[in-house]
C-alpha positions as CSV (number, residue, x, y, z in Angstrom):
1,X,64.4,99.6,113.8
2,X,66.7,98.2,112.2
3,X,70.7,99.6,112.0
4,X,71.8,100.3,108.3
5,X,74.5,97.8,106.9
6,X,77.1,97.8,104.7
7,X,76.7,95.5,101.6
8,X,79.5,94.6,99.3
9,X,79.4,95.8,96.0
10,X,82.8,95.2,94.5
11,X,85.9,93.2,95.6
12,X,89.2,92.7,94.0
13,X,91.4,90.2,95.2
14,X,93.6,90.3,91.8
15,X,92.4,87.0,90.8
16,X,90.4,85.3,88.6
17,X,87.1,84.7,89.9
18,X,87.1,81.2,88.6
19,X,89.2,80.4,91.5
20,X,92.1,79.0,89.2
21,X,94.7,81.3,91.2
22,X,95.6,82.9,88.2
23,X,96.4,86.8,88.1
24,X,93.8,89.6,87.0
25,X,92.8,92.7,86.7
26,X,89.0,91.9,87.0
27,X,87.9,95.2,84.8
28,X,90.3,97.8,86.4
29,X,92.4,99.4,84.4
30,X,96.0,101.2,84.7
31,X,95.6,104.4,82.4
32,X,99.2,104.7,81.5
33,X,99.5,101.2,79.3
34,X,103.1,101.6,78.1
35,X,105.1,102.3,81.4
36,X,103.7,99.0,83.2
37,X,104.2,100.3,86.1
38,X,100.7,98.9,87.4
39,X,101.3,94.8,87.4
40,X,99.8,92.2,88.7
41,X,102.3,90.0,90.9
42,X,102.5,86.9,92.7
43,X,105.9,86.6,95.0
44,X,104.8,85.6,98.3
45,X,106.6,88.3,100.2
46,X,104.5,90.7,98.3
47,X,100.6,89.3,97.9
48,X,98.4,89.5,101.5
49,X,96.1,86.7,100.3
50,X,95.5,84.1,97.7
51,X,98.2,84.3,95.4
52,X,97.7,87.8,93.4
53,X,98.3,91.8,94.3
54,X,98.8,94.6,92.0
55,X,101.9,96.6,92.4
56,X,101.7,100.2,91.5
57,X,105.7,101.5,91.0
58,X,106.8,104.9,90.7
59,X,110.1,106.0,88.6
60,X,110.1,109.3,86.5
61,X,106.1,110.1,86.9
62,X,103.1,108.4,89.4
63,X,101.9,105.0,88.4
64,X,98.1,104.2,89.4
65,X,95.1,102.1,88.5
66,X,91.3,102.8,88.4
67,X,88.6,100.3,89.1
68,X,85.9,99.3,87.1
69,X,82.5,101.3,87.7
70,X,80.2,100.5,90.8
71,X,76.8,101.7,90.6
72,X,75.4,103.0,93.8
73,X,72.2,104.5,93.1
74,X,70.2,103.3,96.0
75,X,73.3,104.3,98.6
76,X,74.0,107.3,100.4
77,X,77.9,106.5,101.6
78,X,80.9,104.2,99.9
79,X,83.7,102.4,102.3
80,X,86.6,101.2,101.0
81,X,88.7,98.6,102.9
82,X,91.6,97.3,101.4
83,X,95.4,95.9,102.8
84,X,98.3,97.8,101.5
85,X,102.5,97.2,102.0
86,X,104.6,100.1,100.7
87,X,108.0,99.5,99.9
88,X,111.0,101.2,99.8
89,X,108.6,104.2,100.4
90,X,110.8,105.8,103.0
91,X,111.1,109.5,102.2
92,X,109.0,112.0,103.6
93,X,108.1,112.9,100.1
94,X,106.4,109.4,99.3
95,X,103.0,108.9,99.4
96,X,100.2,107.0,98.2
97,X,96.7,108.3,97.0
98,X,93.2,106.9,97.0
99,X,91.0,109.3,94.4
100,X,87.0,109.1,93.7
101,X,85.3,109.6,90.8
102,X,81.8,110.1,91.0
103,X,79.2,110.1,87.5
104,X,81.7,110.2,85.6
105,X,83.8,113.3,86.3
106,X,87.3,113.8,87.4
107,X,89.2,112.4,90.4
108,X,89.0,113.7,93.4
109,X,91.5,112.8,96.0
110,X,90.1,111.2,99.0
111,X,92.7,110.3,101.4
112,X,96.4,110.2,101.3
113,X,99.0,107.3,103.1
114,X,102.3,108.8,103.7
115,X,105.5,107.5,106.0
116,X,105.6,111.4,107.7
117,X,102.3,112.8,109.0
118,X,103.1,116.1,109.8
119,X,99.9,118.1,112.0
120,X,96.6,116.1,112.3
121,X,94.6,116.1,109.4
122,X,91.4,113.7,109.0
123,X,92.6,112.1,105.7
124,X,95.8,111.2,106.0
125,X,97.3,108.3,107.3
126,X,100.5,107.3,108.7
127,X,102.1,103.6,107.5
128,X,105.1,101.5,108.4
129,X,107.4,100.5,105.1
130,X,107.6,96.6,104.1
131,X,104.2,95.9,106.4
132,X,101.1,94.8,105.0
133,X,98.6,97.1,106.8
134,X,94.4,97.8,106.5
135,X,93.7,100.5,104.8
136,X,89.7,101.4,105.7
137,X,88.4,105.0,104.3
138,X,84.6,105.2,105.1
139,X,81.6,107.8,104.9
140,X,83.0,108.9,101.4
141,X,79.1,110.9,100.5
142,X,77.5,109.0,97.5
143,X,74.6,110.5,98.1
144,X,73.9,112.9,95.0
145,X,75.9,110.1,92.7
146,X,74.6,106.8,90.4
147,X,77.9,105.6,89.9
148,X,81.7,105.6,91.0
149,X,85.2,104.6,90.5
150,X,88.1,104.4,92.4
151,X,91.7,105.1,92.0
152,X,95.4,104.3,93.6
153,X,98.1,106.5,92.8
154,X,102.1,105.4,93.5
155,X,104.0,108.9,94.1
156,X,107.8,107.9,94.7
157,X,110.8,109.6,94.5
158,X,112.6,107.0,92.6
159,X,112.0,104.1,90.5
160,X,112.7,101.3,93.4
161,X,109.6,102.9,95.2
162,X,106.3,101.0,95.5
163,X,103.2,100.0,96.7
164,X,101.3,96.5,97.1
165,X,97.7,96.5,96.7
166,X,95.5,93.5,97.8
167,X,91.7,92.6,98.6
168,X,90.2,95.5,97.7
169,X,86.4,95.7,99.0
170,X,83.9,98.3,98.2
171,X,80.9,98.5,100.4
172,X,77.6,100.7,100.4
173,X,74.9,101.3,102.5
């Protein structure tokens, strides 16, 4: 017998995949065009890799940005690894989301990052301000689903907050 494996089925490293080092969105998609608060930056201080994150800002409403659609048919869970730095995310209040939608319906929120964990609940996790850190949220049931999409949601309390968003891997088994 053989253990089960995860296999990749989508990664986003904001680039694109032509390996020019240039900046892209690779199919995902910031619902909200006109505040461009979802962009695509490249200051060293602020990508974890290559030369590309996405920055997801918050000012007078939540900024976010859904992936393209991963078909997963043949799978029975989804993982979802990625490396995150908030910044200037300091208040208790500030928080960033990662939602699920499966076949097509609404969002679901799946776990939540926040700088004040309050009681211990199984999907929410604590992180450090102006630190790139792995974020990893596994055994999210595909099981009755042929396709998904995933979603990160900024939710400041003013419009200096943010979060960086780099290497984004979604795997399946």
């Amino acid at each position: 017998n053989t253990e089960p494996v995860w296999e990749t089925i989508g990664f986003n490293g904001f680039e694109k995949v032509d390996a020019s080092g240039e900046c892209d969105m690779n199919g995902w998609v910031d619902p909200d065009l006109d505040d461009n608060k979802a962009k695509l930056v490249t200051y060293w201080n602020s990508v974890h890799s290559g030369n590309c994150a996405l920055r997801l800002m918050n000012d007078e409403r939540t900024s976010m940005v859904s992936s393209e659609t991963f078909n997963v048919t043949t799978y029975d869970s989804l993982k979802v690894t990625f490396w995150y730095k908030p910044r200037r995310m300091t208040a208790s209040s500030e928080e960033f989301y990662l939602y699920i939608s499966k076949n097509g319906e609404d969002f679901a929120l799946e776990h939540t990052w926040t700088n004040a964990v309050t009681g211990s609940t199984s999907n929410v996790s604590e992180f450090t301000d102006s630190i790139y850190q792995e974020g990893i949220v596994d055994d999210i049931d595909v099981t009755d689903a042929s396709d998904v999409r995933i979603r990160f949601i900024c939710n400041g309390d003013n419009d200096k907050d943010r979060v960086f968003i780099d290497d984004v891997a979604m795997e399946a088994m």
